[in-house]
Backbone bond lengths (Angstrom), bond angles and torsions (degrees), N, CA, C in turn:
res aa  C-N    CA-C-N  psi(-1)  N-CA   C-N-CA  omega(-1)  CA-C   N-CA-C  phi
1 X - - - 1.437 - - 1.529 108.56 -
2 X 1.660 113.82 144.16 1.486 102.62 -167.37 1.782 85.77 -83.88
3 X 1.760 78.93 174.17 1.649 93.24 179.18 1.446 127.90 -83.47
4 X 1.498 147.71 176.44 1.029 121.57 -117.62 1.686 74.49 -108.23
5 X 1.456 130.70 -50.85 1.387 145.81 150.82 1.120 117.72 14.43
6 X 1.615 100.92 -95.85 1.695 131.55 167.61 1.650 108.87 -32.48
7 X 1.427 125.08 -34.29 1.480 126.76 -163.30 2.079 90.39 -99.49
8 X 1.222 115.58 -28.97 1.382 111.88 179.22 1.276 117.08 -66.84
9 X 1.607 108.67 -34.78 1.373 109.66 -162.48 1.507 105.12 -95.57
10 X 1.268 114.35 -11.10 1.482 119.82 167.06 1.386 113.67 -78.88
11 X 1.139 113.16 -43.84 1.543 112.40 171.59 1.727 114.20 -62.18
12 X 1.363 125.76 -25.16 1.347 125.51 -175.75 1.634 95.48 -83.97
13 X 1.459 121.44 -59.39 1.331 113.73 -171.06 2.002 101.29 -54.37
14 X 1.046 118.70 -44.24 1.385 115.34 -173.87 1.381 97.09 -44.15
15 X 1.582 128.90 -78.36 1.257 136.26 -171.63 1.050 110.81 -39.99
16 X 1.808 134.42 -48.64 1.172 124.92 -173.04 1.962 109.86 -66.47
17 X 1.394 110.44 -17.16 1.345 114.95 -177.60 1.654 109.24 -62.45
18 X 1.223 94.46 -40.92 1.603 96.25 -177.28 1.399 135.17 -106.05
19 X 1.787 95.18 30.42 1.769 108.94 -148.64 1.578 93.41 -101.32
20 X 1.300 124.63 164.56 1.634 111.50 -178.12 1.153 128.13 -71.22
21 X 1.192 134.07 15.24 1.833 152.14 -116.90 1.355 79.34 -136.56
22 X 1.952 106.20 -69.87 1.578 103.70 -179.03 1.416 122.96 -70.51
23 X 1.324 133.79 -46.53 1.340 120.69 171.20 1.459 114.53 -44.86
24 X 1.080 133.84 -40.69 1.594 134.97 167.41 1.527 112.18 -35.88
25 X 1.594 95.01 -70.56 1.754 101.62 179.80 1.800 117.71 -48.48
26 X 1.598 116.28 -40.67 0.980 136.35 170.31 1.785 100.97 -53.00
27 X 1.129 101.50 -77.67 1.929 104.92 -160.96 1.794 90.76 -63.77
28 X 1.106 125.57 -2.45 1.732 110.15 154.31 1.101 114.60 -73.41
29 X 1.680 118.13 -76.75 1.180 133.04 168.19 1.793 115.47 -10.32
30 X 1.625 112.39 -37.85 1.299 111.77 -132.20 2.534 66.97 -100.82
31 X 0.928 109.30 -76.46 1.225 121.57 166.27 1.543 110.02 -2.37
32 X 1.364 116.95 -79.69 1.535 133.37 -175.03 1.315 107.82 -54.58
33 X 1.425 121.34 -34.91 1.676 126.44 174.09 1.458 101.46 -72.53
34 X 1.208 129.24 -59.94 1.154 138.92 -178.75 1.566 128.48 -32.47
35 X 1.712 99.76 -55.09 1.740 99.90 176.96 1.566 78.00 -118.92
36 X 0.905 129.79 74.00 1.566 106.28 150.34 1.891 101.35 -102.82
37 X 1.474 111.32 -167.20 1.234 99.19 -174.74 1.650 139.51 -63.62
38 X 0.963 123.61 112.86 1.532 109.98 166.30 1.754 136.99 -67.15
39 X 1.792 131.60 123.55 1.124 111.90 -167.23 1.414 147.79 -72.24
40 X 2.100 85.06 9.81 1.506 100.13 174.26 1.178 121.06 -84.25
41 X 1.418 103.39 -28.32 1.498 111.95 -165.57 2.160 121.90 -78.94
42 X 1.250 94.12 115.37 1.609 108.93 -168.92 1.846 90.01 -74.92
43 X 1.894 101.83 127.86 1.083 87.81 151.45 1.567 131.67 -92.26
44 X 1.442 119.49 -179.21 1.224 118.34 -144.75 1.882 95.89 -87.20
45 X 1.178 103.22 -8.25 1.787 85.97 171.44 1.158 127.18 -113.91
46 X 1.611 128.02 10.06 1.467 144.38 126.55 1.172 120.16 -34.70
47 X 1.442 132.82 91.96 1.301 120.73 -176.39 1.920 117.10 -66.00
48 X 0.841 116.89 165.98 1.390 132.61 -173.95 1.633 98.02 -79.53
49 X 1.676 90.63 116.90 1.594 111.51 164.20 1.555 126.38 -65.56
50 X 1.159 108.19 -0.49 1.761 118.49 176.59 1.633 123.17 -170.64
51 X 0.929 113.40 152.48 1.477 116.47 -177.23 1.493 118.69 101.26
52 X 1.278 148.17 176.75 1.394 142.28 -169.41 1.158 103.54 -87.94
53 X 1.502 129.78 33.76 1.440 115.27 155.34 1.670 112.12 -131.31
54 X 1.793 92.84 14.37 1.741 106.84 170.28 1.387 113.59 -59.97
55 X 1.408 108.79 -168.84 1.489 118.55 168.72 1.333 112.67 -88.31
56 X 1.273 145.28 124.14 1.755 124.06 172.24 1.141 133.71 -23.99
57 X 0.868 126.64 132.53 1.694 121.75 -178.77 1.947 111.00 -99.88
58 X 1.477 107.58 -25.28 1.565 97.57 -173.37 2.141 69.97 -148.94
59 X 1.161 90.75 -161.74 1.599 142.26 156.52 1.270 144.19 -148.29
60 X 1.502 126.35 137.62 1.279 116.59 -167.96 1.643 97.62 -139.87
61 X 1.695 89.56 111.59 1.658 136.40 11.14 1.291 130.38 -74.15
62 X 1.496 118.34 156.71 1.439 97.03 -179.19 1.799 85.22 -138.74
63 X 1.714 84.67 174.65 1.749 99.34 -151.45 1.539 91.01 -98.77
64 X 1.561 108.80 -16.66 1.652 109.47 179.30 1.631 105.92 -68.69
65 X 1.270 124.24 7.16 1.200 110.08 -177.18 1.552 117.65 -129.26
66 X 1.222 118.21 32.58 1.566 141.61 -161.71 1.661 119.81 -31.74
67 X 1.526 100.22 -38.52 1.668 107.73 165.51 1.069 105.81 -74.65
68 X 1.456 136.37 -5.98 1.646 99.99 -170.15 1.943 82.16 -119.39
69 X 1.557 105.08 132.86 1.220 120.62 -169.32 1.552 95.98 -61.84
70 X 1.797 123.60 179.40 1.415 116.90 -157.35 1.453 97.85 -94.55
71 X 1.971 101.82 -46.76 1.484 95.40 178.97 1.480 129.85 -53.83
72 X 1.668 127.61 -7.00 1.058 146.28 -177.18 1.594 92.15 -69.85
73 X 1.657 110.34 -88.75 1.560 141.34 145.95 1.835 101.29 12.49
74 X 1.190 113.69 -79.25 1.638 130.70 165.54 1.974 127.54 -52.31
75 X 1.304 108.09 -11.52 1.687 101.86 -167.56 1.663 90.72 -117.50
76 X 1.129 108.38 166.16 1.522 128.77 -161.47 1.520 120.31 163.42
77 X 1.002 130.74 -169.34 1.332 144.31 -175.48 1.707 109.71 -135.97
78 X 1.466 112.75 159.90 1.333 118.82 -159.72 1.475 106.20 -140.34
79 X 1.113 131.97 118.18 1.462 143.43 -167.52 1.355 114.88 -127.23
80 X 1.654 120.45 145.27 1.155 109.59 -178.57 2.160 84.52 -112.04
81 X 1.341 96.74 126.53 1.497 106.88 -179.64 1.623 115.79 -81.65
82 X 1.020 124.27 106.13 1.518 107.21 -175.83 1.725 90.54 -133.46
83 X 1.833 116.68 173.91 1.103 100.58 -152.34 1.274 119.33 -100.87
84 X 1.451 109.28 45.89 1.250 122.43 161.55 1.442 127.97 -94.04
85 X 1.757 101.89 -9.24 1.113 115.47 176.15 1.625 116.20 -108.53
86 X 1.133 126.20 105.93 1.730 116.35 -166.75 1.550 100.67 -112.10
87 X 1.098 102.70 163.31 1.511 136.84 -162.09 2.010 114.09 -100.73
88 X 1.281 126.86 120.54 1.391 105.20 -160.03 1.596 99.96 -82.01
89 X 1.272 127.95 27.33 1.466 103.47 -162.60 2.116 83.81 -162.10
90 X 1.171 111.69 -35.21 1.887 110.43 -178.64 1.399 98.58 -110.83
91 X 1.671 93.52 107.75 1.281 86.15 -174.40 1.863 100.75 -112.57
92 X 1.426 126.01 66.16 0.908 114.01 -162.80 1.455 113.03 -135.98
93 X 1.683 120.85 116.04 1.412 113.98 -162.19 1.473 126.74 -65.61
94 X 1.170 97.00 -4.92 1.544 117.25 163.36 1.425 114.90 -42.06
95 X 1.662 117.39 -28.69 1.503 105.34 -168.30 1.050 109.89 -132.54
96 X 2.142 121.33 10.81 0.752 92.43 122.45 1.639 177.06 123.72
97 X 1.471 143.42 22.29 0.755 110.73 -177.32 1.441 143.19 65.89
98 X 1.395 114.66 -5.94 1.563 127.80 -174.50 1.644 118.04 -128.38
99 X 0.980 121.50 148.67 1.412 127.08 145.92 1.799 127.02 -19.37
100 X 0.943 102.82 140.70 1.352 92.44 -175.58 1.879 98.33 -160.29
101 X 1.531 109.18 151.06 1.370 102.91 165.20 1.342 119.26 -140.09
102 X 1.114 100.55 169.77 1.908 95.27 -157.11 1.189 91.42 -129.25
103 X 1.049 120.18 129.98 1.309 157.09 178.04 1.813 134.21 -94.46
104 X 1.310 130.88 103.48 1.690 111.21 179.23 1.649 109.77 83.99
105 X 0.581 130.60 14.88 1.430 115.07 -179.54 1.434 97.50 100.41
106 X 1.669 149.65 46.79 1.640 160.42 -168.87 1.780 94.88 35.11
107 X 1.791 121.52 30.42 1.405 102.51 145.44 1.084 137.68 -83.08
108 X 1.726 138.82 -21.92 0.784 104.44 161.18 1.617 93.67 -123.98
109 X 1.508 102.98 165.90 1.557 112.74 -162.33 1.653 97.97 -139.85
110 X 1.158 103.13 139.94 1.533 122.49 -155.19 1.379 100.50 -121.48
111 X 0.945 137.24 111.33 1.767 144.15 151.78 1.393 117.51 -74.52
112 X 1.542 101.95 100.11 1.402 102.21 160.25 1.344 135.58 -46.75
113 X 1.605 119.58 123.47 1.637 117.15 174.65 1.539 109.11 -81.37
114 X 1.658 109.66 -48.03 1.589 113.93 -176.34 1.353 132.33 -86.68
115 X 1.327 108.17 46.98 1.147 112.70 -157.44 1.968 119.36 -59.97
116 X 0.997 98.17 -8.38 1.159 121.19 178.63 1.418 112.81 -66.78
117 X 1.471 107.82 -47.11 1.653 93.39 155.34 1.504 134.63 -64.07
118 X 0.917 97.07 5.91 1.846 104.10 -173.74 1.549 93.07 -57.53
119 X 1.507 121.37 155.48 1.232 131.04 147.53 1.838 121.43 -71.45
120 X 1.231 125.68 156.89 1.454 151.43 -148.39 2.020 76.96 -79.36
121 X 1.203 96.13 -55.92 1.585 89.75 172.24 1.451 147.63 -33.24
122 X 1.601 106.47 -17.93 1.753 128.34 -178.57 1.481 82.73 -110.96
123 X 1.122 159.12 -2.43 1.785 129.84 -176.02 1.216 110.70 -68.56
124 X 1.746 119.30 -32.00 1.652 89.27 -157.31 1.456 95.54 -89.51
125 X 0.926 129.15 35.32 2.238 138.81 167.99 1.934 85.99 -65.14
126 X 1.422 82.88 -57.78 1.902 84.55 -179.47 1.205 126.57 -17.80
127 X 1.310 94.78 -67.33 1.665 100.57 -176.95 1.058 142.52 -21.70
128 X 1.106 136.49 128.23 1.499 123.01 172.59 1.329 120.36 -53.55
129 X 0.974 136.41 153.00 1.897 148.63 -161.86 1.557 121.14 47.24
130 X 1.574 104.27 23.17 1.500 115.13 -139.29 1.531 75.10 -103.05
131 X 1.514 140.91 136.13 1.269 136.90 -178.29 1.465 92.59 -151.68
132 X 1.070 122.02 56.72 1.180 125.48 173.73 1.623 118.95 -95.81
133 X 1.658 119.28 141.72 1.771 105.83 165.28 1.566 93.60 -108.85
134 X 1.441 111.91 156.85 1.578 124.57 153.35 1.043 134.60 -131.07
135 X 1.362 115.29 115.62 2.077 125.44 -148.88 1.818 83.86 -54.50
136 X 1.595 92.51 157.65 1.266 87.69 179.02 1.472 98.70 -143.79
137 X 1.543 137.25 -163.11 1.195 136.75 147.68 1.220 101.80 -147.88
138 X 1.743 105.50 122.31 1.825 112.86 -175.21 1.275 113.06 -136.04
139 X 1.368 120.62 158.70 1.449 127.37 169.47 1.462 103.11 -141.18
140 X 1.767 106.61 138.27 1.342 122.89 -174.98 1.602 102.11 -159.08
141 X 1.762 84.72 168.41 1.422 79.77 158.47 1.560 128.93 -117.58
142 X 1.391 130.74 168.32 1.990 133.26 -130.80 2.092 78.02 -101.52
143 X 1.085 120.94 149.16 1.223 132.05 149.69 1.568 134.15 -114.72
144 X 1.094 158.12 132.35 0.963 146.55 -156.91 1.957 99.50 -91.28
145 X 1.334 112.74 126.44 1.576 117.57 -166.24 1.472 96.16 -79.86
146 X 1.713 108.83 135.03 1.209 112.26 157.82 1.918 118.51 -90.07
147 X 1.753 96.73 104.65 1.442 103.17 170.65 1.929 94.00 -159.66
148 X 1.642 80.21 179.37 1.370 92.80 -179.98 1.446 138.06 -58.58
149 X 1.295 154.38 144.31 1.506 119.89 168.05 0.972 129.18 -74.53
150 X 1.415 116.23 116.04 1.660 121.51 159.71 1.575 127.21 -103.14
151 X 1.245 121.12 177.72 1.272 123.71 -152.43 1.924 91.47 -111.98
152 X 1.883 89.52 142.80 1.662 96.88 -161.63 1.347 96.01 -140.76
153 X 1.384 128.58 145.98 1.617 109.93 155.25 1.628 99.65 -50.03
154 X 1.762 79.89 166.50 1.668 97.84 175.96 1.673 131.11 -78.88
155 X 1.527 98.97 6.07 1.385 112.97 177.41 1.314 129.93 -131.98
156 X 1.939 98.11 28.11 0.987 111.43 168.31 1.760 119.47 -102.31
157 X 0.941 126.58 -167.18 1.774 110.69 -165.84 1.657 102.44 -179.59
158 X 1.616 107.01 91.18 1.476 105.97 171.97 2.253 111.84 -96.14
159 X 1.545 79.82 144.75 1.411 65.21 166.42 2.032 106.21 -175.60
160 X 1.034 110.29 157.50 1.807 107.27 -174.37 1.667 95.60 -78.26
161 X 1.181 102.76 145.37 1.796 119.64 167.27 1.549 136.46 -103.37
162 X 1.002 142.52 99.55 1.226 130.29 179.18 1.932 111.88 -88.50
163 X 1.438 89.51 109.01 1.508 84.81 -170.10 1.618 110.11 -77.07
164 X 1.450 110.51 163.87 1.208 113.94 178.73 1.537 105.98 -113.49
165 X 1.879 110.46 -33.28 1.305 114.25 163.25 1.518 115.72 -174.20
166 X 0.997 85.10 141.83 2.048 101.02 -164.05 1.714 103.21 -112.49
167 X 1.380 121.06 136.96 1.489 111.50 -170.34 1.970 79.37 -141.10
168 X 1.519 99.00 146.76 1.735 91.83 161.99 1.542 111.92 -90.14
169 X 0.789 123.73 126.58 1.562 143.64 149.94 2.037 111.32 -25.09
């Protein structure tokens, strides 16, 4: 037979298990785990490592590129991307629906963020069946794109744009 002790002190810890003292400590415990932080969640005064509300990553023009003259640097073509038109290497519907400019021979290709500054002059790209480019000459600044990594030649170059000013050619 257990001893008289051993059966007291089990009966007190039992009671204290279910006494309101402990559910308290518990429904804290349970709370603080609950909303404490999550590692997805960005707080709001960390600015954003990618996308058109990053920090710039280049400018165009940029001074890192000294052989290649600015007006070179500045001219391109202007597309409205919708998803009839796909990309051999971004394949992501994220982009789209948007503006886009092509750059070098379509190496590197620039996604407009502000498109809103565009002039009345780029809308009908919109259109449906509308597959049009229009030479352009622009300066913005380069954003680093939020997407997945995929595999590109090495002399290709995606990235979002914040223009400062777009003129047609």
């Amino acid at each position: 037979m257990p001893n008289a002790s051993y059966t007291k002190r089990y009966m007190q810890f039992f009671y204290y298990l279910y006494s309101t003292a402990m559910k308290n400590i518990l429904l804290i415990l349970y709370i603080f785990f609950a909303f404490s932080c999550k590692e997805d969640a960005e707080t709001p005064l960390e600015p954003p490592t990618c996308g058109c509300n990053s920090p710039t990553k280049y400018t165009v023009p940029s001074q890192l590129f000294p052989e290649v003259p600015d007006e070179e640097q500045m001219s391109g073509f202007i597309i409205y991307k919708d998803q009839n038109i796909t990309d051999a290497y971004l394949r992501d519907e994220n982009f789209d629906n948007r503006f886009w400019i092509l750059r070098n021979n379509y190496l590197h290709k620039f996604i407009v963020c502000n498109e809103n500054n565009l002039t009345a002059e780029f809308n009908y790209l919109k259109q449906s069946n509308v597959q049009d480019t229009v030479a352009v000459s622009f300066t913005g600044n380069l954003k680093f794109m939020c997407t997945d990594p995929f595999i590109a030649h090495a002399d290709f170059d995606y990235a979002e744009i914040e223009l400062t000013s777009i003129e047609k050619i």
